[in-house]
N, C-alpha and C positions, 0 to 999 in steps of 0.2 A: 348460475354464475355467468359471467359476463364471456363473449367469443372475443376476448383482444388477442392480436396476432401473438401467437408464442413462437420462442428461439425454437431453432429446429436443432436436434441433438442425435448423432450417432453413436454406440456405444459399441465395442470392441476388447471382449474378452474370455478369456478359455474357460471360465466356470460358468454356464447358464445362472446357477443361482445368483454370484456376484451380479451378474445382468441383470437381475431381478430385482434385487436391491438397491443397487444402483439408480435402474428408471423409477421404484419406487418411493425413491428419497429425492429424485429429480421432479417427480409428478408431486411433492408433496410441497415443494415451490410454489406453483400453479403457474410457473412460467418458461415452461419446457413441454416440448413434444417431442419423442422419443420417434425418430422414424425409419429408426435399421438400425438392427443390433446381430452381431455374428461374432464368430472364436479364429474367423480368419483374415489376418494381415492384407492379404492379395486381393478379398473380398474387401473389406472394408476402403479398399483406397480405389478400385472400378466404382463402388457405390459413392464416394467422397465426389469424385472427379462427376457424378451422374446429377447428384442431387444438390451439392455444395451447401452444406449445414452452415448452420452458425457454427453447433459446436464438435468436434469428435472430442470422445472421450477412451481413449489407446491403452491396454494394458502391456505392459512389454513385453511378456511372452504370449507371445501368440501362431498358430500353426500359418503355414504358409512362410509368411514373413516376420518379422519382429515387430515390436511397435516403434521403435526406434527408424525402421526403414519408414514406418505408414506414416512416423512425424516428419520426417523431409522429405516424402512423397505430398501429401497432403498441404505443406509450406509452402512446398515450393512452386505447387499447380493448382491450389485451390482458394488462389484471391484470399477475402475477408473471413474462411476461415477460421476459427482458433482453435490450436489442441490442449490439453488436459491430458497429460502421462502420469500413469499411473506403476510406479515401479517399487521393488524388494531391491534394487540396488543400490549402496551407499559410497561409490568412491567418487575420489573428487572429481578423476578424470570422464566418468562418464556423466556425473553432473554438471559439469563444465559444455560437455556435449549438448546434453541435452538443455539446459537452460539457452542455448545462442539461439535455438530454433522453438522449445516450448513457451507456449503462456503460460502454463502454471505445472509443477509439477509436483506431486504426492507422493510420498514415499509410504510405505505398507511397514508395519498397519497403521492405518485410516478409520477415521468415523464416516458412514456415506452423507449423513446428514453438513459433516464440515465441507467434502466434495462436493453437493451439493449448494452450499453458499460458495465456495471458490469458484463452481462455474457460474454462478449469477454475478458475482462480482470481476470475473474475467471478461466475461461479456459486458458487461456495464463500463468500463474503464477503457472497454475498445469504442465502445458506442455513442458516449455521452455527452464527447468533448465537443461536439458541436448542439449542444442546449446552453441557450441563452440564460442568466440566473432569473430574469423574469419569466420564461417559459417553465423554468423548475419553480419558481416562488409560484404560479399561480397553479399548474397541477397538482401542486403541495396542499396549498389551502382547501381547492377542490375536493380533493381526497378526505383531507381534514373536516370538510364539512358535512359530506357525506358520513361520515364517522362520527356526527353529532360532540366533535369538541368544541369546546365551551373554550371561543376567544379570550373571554376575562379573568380565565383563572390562571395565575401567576406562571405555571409552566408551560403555556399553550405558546409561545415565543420559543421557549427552548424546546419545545419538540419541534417544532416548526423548521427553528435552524438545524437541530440534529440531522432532521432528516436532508434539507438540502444541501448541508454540508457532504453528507454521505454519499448523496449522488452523486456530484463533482468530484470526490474522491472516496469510493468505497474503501481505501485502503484507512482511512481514520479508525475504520469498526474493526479491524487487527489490533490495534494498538490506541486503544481508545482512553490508558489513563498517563499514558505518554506523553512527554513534553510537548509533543506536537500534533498528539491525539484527538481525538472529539471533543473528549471532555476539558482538556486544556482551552481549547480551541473558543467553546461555550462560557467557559468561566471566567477567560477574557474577554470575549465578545460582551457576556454582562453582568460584570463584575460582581460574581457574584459566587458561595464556596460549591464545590462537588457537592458536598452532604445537601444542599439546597438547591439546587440545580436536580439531583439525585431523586428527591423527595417530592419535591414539584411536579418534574413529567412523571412521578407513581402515579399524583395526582387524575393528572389529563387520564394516562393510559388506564386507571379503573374507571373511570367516568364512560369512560368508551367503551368497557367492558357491559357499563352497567347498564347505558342507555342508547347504544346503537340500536339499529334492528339487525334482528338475530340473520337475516338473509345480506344485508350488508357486513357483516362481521364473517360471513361463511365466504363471504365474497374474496374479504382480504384476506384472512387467517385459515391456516388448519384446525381440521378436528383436534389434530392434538393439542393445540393452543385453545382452540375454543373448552377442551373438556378442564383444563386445567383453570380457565375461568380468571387469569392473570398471567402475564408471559413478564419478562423481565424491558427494563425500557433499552438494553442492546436490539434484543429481539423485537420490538415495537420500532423502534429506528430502522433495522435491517430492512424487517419487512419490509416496510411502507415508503422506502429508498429506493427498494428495488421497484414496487410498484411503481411509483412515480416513473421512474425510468422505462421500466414495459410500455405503459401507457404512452409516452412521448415517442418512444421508438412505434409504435400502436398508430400513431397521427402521421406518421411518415413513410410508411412501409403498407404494404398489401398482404393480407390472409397467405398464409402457408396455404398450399395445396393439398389435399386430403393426404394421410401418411402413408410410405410405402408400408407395402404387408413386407414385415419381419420375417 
């Protein structure tokens, strides 16, 4: 697998296991290094202010301090940055709280794997705004080419724009059959229905299933997508959005320093 610079990611919460799951649905990205994880508030924000991650990821109860204090400690002293709260509280008042100061916040119970695509897409929507759409059009192709798809068959266009529509705005893949969603968005672009748009990149995405090399496919994709032998074309978009975007942010930026021991 390829050494491109990954997001550097803290992780702060009262159950070890939750930690565990957590980084292993973040390492299952392949675009995340996990480099401190602890159950204390006080600790996590000396480490924040030491190391300056990309991302922390705060559960709100936590010893020490809250995670609510570590979100506007964090805000307010650690530059670029972003948090990801992760709370069991529902009123409006302290959502209102915490939305003025969080980039994303999750309320319990969570999938870690949807956590996991929130912080890829929280970070990419911080990061991305300065790619030019020909630096995303040609990492796109790139990628794509490596991927062995097949320029001339009718849906290699719409995955094409999928994906760099994605990276300019990963929030299209939330709401993707929306008036103003991906798929909207494609089936104007080329006039043409969902159901065939739909059908098309299946097209592209078993092609690439079928005739990648297996060390390129391990490259982009997880085991669990590889064992399934077919992933859905959200999940083919996701992915290879996000890639794109690592990789560009990869051309700009220098190697993370080896990780702190946890």
């Amino acid at each position: 697998m390829k050494t491109n610079p990954k997001y550097s990611v803290m992780i702060a919460h009262g159950d070890p296991s939750a930690q565990q799951r957590i980084s292993s649905a973040l390492a299952a990205t392949k675009l995340f290094q996990v480099i401190f994880t602890t159950h204390n508030g006080e600790v996590c924000i000396r480490q924040a202010l030491r190391s300056q991650p990309d991302l922390v990821i705060a559960d709100t109860l936590l010893a020490g301090v809250d995670g609510l204090e570590v979100l506007k400690q964090i805000k307010t002293r650690c530059g670029n940055t972003q948090v990801i709260l992760l709370t069991t509280y529902h009123t409006l008042a302290h959502h209102r709280a915490v939305l003025e100061l969080a980039d994303y916040c999750i309320v319990a119970p969570y999938s870690n794997a949807i956590l996991a695509q929130r912080a890829v897409d929280t970070l990419h929507t911080h990061r991305n705004a300065g790619f030019s759409s020909q630096m995303v059009s040609d990492q796109t192709a790139s990628i794509l080419a490596k991927l062995n798809a097949p320029l001339r068959m009718k849906g290699y266009p719409y995955l094409r724009d999928g994906i760099q529509m994605s990276v300019h705005d990963p929030n299209m893949l939330h709401h993707h059959t929306g008036p103003n969603g991906l798929y909207a968005q494609l089936c104007s672009r080329h006039q043409e229905s969902y159901h065939n748009i739909e059908r098309c990149m299946r097209s592209v995405s078993d092609h690439i299933f079928k005739y990648a090399s297996l060390s390129v496919l391990e490259d982009y994709f997880t085991q669990a997508n590889l064992a399934r032998g077919r992933i859905s074309n959200l999940t083919m978009i996701s992915t290879l959005a996000a890639r794109v975007t690592n990789d560009l942010n990869g051309q700009q930026e220098l190697p993370l320093e080896n990780a702190v021991s946890c």
